[in-house]
C-alpha positions as CSV (number, residue, x, y, z in Angstrom):
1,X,29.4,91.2,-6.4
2,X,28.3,88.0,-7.1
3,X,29.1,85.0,-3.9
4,X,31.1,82.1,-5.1
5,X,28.1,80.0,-3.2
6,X,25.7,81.7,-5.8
7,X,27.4,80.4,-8.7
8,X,28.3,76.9,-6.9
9,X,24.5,76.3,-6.6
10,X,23.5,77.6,-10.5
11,X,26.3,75.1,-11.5
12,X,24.6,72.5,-9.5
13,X,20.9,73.2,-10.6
14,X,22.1,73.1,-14.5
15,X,23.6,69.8,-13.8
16,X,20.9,68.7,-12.0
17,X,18.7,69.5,-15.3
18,X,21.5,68.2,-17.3
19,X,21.0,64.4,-15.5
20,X,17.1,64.6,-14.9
21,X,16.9,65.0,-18.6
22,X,19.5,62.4,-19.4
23,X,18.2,59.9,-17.0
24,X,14.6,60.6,-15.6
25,X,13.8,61.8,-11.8
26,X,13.8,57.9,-10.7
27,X,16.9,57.2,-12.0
28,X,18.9,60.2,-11.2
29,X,21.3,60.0,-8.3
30,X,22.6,62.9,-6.1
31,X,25.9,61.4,-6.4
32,X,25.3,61.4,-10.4
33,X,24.6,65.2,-10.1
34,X,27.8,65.8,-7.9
35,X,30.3,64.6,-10.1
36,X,28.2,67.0,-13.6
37,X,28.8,69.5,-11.2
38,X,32.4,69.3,-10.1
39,X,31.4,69.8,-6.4
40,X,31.7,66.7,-3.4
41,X,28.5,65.6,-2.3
42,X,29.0,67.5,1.0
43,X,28.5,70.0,-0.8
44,X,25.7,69.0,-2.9
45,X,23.9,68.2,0.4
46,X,25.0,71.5,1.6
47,X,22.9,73.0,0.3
48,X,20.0,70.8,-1.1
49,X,19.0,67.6,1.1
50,X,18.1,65.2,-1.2
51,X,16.7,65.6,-5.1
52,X,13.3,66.2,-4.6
53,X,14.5,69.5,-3.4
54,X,16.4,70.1,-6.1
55,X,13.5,69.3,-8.7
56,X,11.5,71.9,-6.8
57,X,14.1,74.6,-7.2
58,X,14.2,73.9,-10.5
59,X,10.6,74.2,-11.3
60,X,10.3,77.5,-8.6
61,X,12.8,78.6,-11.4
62,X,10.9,78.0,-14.1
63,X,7.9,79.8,-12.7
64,X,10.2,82.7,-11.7
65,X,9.9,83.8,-15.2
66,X,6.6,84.9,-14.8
67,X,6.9,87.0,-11.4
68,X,10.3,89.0,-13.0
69,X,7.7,91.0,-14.9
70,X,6.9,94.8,-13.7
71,X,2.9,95.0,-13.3
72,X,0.9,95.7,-15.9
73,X,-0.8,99.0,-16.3
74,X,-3.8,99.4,-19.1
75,X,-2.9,102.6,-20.8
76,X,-6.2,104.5,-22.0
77,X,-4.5,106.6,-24.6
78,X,-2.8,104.0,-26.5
79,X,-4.3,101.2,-28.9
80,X,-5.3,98.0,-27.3
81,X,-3.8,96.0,-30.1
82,X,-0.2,97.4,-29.2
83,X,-0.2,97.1,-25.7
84,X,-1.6,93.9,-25.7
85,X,1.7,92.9,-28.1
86,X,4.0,94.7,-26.1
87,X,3.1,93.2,-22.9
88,X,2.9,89.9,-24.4
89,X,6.2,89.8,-25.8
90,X,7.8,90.5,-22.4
91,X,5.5,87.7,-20.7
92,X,6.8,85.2,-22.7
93,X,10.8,86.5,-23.2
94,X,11.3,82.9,-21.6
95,X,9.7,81.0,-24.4
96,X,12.5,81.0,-26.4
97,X,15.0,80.8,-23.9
98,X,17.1,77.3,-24.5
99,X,17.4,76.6,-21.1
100,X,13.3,77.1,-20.5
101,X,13.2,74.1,-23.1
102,X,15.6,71.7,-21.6
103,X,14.4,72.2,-18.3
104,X,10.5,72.2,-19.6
105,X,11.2,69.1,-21.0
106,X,12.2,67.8,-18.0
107,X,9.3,68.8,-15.9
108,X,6.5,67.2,-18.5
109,X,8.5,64.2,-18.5
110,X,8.6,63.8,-14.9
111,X,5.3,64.9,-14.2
112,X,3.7,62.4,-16.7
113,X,6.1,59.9,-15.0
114,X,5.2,60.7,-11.5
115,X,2.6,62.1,-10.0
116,X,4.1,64.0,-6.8
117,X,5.8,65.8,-9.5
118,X,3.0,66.7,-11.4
119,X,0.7,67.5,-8.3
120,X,3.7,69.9,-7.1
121,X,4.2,72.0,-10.9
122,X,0.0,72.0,-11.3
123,X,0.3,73.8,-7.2
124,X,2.6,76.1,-8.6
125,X,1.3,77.3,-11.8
126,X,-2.0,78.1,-9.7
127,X,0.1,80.1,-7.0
128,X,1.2,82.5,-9.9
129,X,-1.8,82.6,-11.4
130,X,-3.0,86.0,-9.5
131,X,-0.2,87.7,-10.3
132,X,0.2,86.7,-14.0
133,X,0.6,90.5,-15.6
134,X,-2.2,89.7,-18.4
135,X,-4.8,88.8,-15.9
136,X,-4.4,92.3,-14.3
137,X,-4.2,93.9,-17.5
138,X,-7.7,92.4,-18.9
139,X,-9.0,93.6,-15.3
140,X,-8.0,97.1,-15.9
141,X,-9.0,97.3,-19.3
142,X,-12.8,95.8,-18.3
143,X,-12.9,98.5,-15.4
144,X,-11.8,101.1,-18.3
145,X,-14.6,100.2,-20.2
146,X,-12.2,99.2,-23.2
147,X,-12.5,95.3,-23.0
148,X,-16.0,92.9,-22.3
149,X,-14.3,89.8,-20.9
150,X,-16.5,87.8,-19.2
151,X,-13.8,84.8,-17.6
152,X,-10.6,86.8,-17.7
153,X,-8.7,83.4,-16.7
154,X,-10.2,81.4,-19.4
155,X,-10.2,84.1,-22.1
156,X,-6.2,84.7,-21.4
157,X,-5.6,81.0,-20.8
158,X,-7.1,80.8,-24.5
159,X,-5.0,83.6,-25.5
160,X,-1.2,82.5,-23.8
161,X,-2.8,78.9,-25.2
162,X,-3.0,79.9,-29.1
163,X,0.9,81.4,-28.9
164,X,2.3,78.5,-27.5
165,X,0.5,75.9,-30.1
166,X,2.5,77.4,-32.7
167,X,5.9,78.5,-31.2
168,X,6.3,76.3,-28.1
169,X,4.7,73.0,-28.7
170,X,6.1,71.9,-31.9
171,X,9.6,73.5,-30.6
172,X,9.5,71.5,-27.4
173,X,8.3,68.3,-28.5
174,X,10.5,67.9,-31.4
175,X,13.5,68.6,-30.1
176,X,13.8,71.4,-32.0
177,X,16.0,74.9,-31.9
178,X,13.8,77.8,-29.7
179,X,11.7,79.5,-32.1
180,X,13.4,83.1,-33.2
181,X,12.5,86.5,-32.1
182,X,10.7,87.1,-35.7
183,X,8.4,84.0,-35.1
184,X,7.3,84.7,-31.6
185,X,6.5,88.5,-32.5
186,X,4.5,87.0,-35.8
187,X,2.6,84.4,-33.8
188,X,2.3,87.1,-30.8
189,X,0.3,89.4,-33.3
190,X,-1.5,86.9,-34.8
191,X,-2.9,86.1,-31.5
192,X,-3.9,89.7,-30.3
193,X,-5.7,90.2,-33.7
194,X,-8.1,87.4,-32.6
195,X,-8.2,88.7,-28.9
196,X,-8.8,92.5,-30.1
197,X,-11.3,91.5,-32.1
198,X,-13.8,89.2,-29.9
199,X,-12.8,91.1,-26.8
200,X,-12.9,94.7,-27.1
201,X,-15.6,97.1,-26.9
202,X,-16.7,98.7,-29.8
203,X,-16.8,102.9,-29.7
């Protein structure tokens, strides 16, 4: 059963989305996110002490996305080139997620804005890093003797990089609508055709 305080404090972090986008970290106002929410500010306070807090919930959210996934597991008896789509699709189900966009919006604006903000998201990306499931997947497919990586990070980096040039970027920075489940899986297989081909061993 879901707790009543559950759903006040998801109404409460999409507002406080909702008014970071609308008017920037600086200018944003717990009393400003109290009144999108429909909740007093004793409540607000409640349960987040000031907005700073609430930015870093919001962001922790964010990079929830990534740790939801089950661990990867390189399968020797399958192809590569499906695996490698298959597990990419479900790393990035968040990419065309609407609310991943507002609130990504959000976090490059403030973090070009201010720099505690962008020091705190770059801290984060690199505390997920390790348990990105692509990274362990490359490992286990180099200790299988099916891949020749020789910087997993950068290679996948590259990789996760050439997806999100074509169905993130331009989505994100032009306001557009998320891209469909059709474009990601195009650009997803695009991208693993490249991968399969500099990356895995020849027989």
């Amino acid at each position: 059963m879901v707790k009543i305080s559950d759903i006040k404090q998801k109404d409460i972090i999409n507002s406080a989305i909702q008014v970071f986008a609308q008017k920037g970290f600086e200018q944003a106002s717990m009393e400003g996110i109290s009144k999108q929410a429909g909740v007093s500010k004793r409540t607000l306070y409640k349960y987040y002490p000031n907005k700073e807090a609430l930015f870093e919930v919001i962001v922790d959210n964010l990079m929830c996305r990534f740790d939801d996934q089950p661990t990867a597991q390189f399968e020797l008896l399958r192809s590569t080139e499906q695996q490698l789509i298959e597990l990419t699709l479900k790393q990035l189900c968040y990419i065309n997620s609407e609310d991943y966009q507002i609130a990504a919006r959000m976090v490059i604006a403030e973090c070009i804005r201010c720099p505690n903000a962008s020091r705190m998201l770059i801290s984060k990306f690199g505390a997920i890093e390790d348990s990105y499931g692509l990274h362990e997947w490359v490992r286990q497919g180099i200790a299988a003797n099916r891949l020749l990586v020789p910087n997993v990070s950068l290679a996948v980096e590259q990789y996760i990089g050439s997806i999100k040039a074509v169905v993130f970027w331009p989505h994100l920075l032009a306001h557009k609508s998320p891209p469909s489940c059709d474009e990601v899986k195009i650009a997803v297989e695009s991208a693993v055709k490249g991968f399969v081909a500099t990356y895995e061993v020849s027989n």
